[in-house]
matplotlib code that plots the C-alpha trace (Angstrom):
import matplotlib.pyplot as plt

x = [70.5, 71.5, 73.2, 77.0, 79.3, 82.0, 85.4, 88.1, 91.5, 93.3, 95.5, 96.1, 92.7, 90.8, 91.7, 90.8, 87.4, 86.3, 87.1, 85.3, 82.6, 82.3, 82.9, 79.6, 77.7, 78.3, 78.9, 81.9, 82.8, 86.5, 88.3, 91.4, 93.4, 95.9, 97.7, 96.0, 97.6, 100.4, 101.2, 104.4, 105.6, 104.3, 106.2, 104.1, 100.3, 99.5, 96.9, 98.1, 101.4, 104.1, 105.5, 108.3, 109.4, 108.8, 108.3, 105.0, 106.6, 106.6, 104.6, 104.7, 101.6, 103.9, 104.1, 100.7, 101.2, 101.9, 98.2, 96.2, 98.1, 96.7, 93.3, 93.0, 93.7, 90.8, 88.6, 89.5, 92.3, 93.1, 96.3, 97.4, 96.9, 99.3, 101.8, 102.1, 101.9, 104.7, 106.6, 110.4, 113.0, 113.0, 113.2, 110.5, 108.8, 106.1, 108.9, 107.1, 108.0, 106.6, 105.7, 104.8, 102.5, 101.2, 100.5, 98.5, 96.3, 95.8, 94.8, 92.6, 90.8, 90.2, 88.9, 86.1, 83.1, 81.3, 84.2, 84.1, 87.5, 87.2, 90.7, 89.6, 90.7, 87.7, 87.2, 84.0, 82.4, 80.7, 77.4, 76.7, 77.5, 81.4, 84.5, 87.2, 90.8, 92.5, 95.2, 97.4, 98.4, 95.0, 95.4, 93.9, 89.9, 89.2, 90.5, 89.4, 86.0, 86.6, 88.4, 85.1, 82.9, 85.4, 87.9, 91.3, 93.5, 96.7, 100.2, 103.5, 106.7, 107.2, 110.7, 111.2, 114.2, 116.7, 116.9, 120.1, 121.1, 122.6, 125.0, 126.6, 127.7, 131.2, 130.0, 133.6, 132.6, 129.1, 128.0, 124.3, 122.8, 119.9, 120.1, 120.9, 121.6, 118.1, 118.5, 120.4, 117.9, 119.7, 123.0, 125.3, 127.4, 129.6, 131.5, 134.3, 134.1, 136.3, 133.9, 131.0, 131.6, 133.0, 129.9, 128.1, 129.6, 129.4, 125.5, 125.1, 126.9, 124.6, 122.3, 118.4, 115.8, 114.4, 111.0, 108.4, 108.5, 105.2, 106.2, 107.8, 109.1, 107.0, 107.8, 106.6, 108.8, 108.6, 109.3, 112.5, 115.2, 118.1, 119.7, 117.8, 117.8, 121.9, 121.7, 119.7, 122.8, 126.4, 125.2, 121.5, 122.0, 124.0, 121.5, 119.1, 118.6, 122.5, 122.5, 124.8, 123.1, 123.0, 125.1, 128.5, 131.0, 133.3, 135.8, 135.9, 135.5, 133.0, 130.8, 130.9, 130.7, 127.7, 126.0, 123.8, 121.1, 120.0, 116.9, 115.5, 113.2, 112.4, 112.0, 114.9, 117.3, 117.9, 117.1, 117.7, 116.7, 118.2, 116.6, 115.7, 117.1, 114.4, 116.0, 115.4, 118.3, 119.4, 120.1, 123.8, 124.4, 122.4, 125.4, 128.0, 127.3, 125.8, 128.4, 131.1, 128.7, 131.4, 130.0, 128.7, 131.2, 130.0, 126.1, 124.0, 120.7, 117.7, 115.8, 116.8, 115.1, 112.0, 110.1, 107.1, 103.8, 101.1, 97.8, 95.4, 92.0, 91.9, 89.7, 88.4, 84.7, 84.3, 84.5, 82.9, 84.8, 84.0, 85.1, 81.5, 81.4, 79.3, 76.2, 76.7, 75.6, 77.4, 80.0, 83.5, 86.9, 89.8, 93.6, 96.3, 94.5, 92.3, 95.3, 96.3, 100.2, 101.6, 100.8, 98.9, 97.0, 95.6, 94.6, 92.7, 90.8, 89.5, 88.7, 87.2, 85.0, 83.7, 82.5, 81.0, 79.6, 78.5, 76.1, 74.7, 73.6, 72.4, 70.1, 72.2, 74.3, 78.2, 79.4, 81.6, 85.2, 86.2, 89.5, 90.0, 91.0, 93.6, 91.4, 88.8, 91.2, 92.9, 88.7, 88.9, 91.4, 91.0, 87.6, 88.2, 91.3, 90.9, 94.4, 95.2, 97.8, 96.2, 98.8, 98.8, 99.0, 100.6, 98.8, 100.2, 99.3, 99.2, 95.6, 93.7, 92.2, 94.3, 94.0, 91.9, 95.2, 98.7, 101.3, 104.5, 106.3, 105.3, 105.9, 103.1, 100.9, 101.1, 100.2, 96.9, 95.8, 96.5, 94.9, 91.6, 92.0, 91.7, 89.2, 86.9, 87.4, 86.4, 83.3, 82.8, 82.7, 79.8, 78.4, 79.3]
y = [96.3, 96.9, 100.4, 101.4, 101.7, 104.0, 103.3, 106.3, 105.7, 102.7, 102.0, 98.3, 99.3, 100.7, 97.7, 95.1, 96.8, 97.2, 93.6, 92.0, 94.0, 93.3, 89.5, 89.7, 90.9, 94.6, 97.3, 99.6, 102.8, 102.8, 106.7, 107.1, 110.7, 108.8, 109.4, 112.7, 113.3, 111.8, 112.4, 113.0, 109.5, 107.9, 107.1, 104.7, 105.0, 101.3, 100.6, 99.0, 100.9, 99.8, 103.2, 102.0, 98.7, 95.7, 93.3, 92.1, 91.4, 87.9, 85.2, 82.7, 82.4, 83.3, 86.9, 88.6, 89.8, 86.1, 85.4, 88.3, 87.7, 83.6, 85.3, 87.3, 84.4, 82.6, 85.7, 85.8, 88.9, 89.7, 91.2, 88.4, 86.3, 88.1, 88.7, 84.8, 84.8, 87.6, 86.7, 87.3, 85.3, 87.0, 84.0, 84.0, 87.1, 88.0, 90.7, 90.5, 91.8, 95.7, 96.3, 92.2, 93.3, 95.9, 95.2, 91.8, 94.2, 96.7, 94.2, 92.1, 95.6, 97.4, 93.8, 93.0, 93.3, 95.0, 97.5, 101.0, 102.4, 106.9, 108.9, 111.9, 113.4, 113.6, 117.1, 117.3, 114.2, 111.7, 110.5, 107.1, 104.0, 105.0, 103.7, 106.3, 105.0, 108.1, 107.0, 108.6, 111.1, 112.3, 115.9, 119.3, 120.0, 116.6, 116.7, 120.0, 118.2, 115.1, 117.2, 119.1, 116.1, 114.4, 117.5, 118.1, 115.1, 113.7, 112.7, 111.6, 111.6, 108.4, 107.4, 105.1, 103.1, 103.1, 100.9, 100.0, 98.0, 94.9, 94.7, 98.0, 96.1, 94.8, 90.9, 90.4, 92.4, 91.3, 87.2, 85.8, 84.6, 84.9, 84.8, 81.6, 79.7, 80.0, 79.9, 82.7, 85.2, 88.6, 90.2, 91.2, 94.3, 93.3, 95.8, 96.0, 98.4, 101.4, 100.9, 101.0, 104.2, 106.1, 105.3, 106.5, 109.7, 110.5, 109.4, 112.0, 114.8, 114.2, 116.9, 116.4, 117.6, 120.1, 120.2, 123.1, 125.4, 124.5, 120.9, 119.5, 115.7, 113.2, 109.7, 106.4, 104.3, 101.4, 103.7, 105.8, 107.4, 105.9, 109.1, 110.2, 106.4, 107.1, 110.2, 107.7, 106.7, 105.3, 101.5, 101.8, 100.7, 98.4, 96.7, 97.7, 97.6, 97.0, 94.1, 91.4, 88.3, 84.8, 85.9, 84.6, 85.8, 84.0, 86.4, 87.7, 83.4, 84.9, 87.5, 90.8, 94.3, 95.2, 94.3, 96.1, 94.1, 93.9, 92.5, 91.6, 94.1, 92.4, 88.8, 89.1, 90.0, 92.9, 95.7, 95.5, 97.4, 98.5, 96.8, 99.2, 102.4, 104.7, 108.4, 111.9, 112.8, 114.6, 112.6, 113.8, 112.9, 109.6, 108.7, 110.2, 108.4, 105.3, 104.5, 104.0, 100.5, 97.8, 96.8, 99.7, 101.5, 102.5, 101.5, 103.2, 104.5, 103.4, 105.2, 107.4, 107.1, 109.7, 111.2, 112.5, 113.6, 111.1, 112.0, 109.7, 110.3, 110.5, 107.9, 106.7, 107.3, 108.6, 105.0, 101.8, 98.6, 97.6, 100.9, 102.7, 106.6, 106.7, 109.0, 108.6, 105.5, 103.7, 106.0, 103.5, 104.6, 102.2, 102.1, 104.1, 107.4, 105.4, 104.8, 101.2, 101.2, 98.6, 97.5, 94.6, 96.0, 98.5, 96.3, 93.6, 97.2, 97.8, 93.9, 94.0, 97.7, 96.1, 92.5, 94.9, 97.2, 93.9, 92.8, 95.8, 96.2, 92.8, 93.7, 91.2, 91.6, 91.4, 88.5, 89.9, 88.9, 90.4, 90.7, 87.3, 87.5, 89.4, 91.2, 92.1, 93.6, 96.2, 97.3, 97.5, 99.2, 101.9, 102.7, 102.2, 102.8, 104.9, 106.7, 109.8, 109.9, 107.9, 106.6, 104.3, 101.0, 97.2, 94.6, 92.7, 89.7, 92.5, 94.6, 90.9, 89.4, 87.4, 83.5, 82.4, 80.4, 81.2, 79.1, 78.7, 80.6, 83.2, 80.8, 78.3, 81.4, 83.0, 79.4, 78.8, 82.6, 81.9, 78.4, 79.9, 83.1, 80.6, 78.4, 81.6, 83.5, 79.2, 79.2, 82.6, 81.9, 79.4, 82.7, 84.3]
z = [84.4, 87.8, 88.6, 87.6, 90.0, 89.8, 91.1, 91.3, 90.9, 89.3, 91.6, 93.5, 95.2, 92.4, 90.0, 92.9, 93.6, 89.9, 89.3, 92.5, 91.5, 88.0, 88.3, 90.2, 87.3, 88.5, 85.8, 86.7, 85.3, 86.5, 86.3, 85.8, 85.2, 83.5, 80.8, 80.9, 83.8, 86.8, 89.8, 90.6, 91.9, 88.6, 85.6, 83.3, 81.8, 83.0, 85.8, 89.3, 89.0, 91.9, 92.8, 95.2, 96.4, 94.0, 97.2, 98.4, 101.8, 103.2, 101.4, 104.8, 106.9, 110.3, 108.6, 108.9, 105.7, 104.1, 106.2, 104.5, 101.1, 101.4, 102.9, 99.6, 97.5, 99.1, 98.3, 94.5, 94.7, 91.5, 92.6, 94.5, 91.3, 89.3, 91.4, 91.8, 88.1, 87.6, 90.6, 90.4, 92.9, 96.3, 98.7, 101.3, 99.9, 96.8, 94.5, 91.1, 87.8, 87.9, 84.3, 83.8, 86.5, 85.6, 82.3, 83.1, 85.6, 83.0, 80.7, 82.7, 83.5, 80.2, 78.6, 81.0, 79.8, 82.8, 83.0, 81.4, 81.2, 81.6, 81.3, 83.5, 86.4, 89.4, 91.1, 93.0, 95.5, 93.6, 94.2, 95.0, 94.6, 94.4, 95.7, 96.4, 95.7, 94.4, 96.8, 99.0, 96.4, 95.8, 95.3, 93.8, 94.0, 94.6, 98.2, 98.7, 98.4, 100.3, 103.4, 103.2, 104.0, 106.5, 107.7, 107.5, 106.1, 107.8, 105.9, 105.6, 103.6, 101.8, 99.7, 96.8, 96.2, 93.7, 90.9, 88.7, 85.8, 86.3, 83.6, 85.3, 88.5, 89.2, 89.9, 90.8, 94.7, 94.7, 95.9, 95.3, 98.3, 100.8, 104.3, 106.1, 103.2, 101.7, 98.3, 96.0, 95.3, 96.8, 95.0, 98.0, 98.4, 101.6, 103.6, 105.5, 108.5, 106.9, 104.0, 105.8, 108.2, 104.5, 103.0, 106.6, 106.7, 103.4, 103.4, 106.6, 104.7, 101.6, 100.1, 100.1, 98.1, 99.7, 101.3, 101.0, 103.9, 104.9, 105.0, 108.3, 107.8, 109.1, 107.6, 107.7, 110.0, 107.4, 104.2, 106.1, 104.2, 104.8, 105.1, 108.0, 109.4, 109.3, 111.4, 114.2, 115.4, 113.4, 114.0, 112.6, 109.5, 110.4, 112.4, 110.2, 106.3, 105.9, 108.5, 108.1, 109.9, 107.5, 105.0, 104.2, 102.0, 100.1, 99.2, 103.2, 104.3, 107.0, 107.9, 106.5, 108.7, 106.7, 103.6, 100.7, 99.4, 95.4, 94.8, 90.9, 89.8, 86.2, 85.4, 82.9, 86.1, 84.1, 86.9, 90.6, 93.2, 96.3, 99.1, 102.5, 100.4, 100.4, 99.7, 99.2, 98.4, 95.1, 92.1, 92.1, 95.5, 95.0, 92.4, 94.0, 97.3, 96.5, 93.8, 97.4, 97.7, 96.5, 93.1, 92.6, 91.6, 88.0, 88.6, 86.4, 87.7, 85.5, 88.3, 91.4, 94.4, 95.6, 98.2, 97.9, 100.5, 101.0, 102.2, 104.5, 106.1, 109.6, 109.6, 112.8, 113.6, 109.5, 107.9, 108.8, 109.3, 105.5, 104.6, 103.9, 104.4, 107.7, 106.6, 103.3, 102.5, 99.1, 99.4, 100.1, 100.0, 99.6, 99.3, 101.3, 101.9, 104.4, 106.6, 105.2, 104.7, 101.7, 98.6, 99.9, 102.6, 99.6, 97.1, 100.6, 101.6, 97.9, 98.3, 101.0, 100.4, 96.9, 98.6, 100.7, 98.2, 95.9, 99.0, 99.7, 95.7, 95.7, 99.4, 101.2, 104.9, 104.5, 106.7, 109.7, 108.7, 112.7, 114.0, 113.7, 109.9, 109.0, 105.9, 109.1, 111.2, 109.2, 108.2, 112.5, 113.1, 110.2, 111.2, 115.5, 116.5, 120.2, 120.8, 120.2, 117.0, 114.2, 111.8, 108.6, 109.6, 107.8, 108.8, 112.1, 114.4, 116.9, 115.8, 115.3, 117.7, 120.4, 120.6, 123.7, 125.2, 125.8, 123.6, 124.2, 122.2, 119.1, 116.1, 117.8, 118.7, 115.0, 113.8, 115.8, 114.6, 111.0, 111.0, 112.7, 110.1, 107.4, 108.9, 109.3, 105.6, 104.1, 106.7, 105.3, 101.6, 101.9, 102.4, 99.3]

ax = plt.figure().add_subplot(projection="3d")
ax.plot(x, y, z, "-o")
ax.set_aspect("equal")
plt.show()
């Protein structure tokens, strides 16, 4: 029987690595400190957990992230599979059901055969073969003992978004639509432009849960507050999260100043979430301000929105482009704490570390995905970027590899690099 390999965290990455690897005829002994212990942005016991947003992000192959998500259907994600199975209505993007989710994941998991399921909390560096996917919360002893094999770690401040009832919402101020008349997927909170510069100013003069001393705020651009978003300027969200373009209100017979989008968190439309309002500030103030939305008058809160610290390795130089420890061979990591950013770009790294891993047990090469996938590229840039302030990346057109002629505009030139993306992971699953 060939060797166990143990896979730390289950997380998007953990869950995606164990499965890869046992579908292969790979035993897995998958730990998980769960329920025995949470960190503080979780809030259920299952596996695959979806902390903040809902979304997947966009599901068309212009978007890098619709390329990578059809590239990991290709490879056998098993995330990718369920959240087309769970998927809720979100017009061009992947929003899924979270506990649907989560549950098929955590299913799938515990009842394969070739997976042993531990509840334990990891302290001390394992020995090999392991994948690390502890995740960007990883904490405690256990990064005490990573930091001292790769030095010093690197973070951020991420936010979740509300989430409230929808039966608490005043339907009568809120119209269903996406933008440019693409379906009816979004519920819309229009402003006027008193409305919107009250709401402003009262967001600006909000209280925030306070940080550690010790703790300076550094957040991800793609995860900001909106709170310190509003103090970038009086028009930022407008042009931002609260942006008006393609949408049409009825009640107004044109464009609104701004507009608050709801998107279905639940496949029974039961629960929305607030779409681009990542916050830190106090639950009171979260009420209190975010009931001035019109609709939203008397929203109830099923959850209030978070921040907490994530922690990433600075990986350059330390991890391979597969994700391998260098010098310490059958040692992976995988998930946000190697400087991936999303849910998707987590679970294609834990993908991509256990395909990896799989060859190397079975004495084979791993084929080079290179830059010109979109999978290969995030491995690249993880383990090469050259500048001088690493920083978690999504995956874009812009770190894979440029086509060899100029197109005319950007919608031809994303085309060409998705259709050679795709043309590359099919030549490289005759391989497999």
């Amino acid at each position: 029987m060939r060797e166990r390999v143990t896979v730390i965290g289950a997380g998007l990455a953990g869950c995606e690595a164990a499965f890869v690897l046992a579908e292969r005829g790979i035993p897995v002994c998958l730990l998980e400190m769960k329920p025995e212990k949470r960190s503080p942005a979780h809030r259920s016991n299952g596996f695959a957990e979806l902390v903040c947003s809902n979304s997947l992000r966009s599901n068309k192959l212009l978007n890098a992230v619709g390329l990578l998500k059809e590239e990991m259907r290709l490879l056998g994600s098993l995330v990718v599979k369920i959240a087309d199975e769970t998927r809720v209505p979100a017009g061009d993007a992947l929003a899924v059901d979270r506990e649907a989710f989560s549950e098929k994941i955590t299913s799938i998991i515990k009842e394969h055969p070739l997976i042993q399921i531990k509840a334990e909390e990891q302290k001390t560096f394992p020995d090999p073969p392991a994948i690390i996917a502890t995740g960007p919360l990883t904490q405690g002893e256990f990064l005490e003992s990573i930091e001292k094999k790769l030095g010093e770690s690197l973070h951020f401040f991420d936010a979740a978004a509300p989430v409230v009832a929808a039966d608490s919402l005043d339907m009568t101020k809120i119209f269903k639509a996406s933008r440019y008349g693409k379906g009816s997927d979004y519920l819309n909170c229009a402003m006027d432009r008193d409305e919107y510069f009250a709401f402003l100013n009262a967001l600006k003069e909000a209280e925030t849960v306070p940080l550690k001393e010790f703790e300076t705020l550094k957040v991800f651009e793609g995860c900001m507050p909106i709170e310190v978003m509003a103090l970038r300027g009086d028009m930022s969200l407008a042009f931002g999260p609260l942006k008006p373009v393609g949408l049409f209100d009825p009640r107004m017979n044109g464009r609104p100043f701004a507009v608050v989008q709801l998107r279905q968190d639940d496949s029974a439309a039961s629960m929305y979430n607030m779409v681009g309002f990542q916050t830190n500030l106090k639950f009171s103030e979260q009420k209190r301000v975010f009931s001035m939305i019109p609709g939203m008058e008397n929203a109830e809160f099923i959850r209030y929105g978070v921040m907490h610290r994530n922690t990433f390795l600075n990986s350059p130089g330390k991890l391979t482009c597969d994700y391998e420890l260098i010098g310490h061979r059958g040692i992976y990591f995988a998930g946000q704490i190697t400087g991936v950013e999303g849910y998707v770009e987590s679970a294609a790294s834990g993908l991509l570390a256990a395909l990896s891993m799989s060859r190397r047990i079975q004495g084979l090469d791993l084929p080079d995905f290179t830059r010109e996938t979109a999978i290969g590229a995030l491995g690249h840039y993880v383990s090469e970027y050259n500048g001088p302030d690493f920083q978690p990346m999504n995956i874009t057109f812009g770190i894979m590899t440029p086509p060899e002629r100029r197109f005319k505009n950007k919608k031809e030139r994303n085309t060409a690099m998705a259709e050679r993306a795709l043309k590359k992971i099919n030549q490289l699953l005759g391989e497999f």
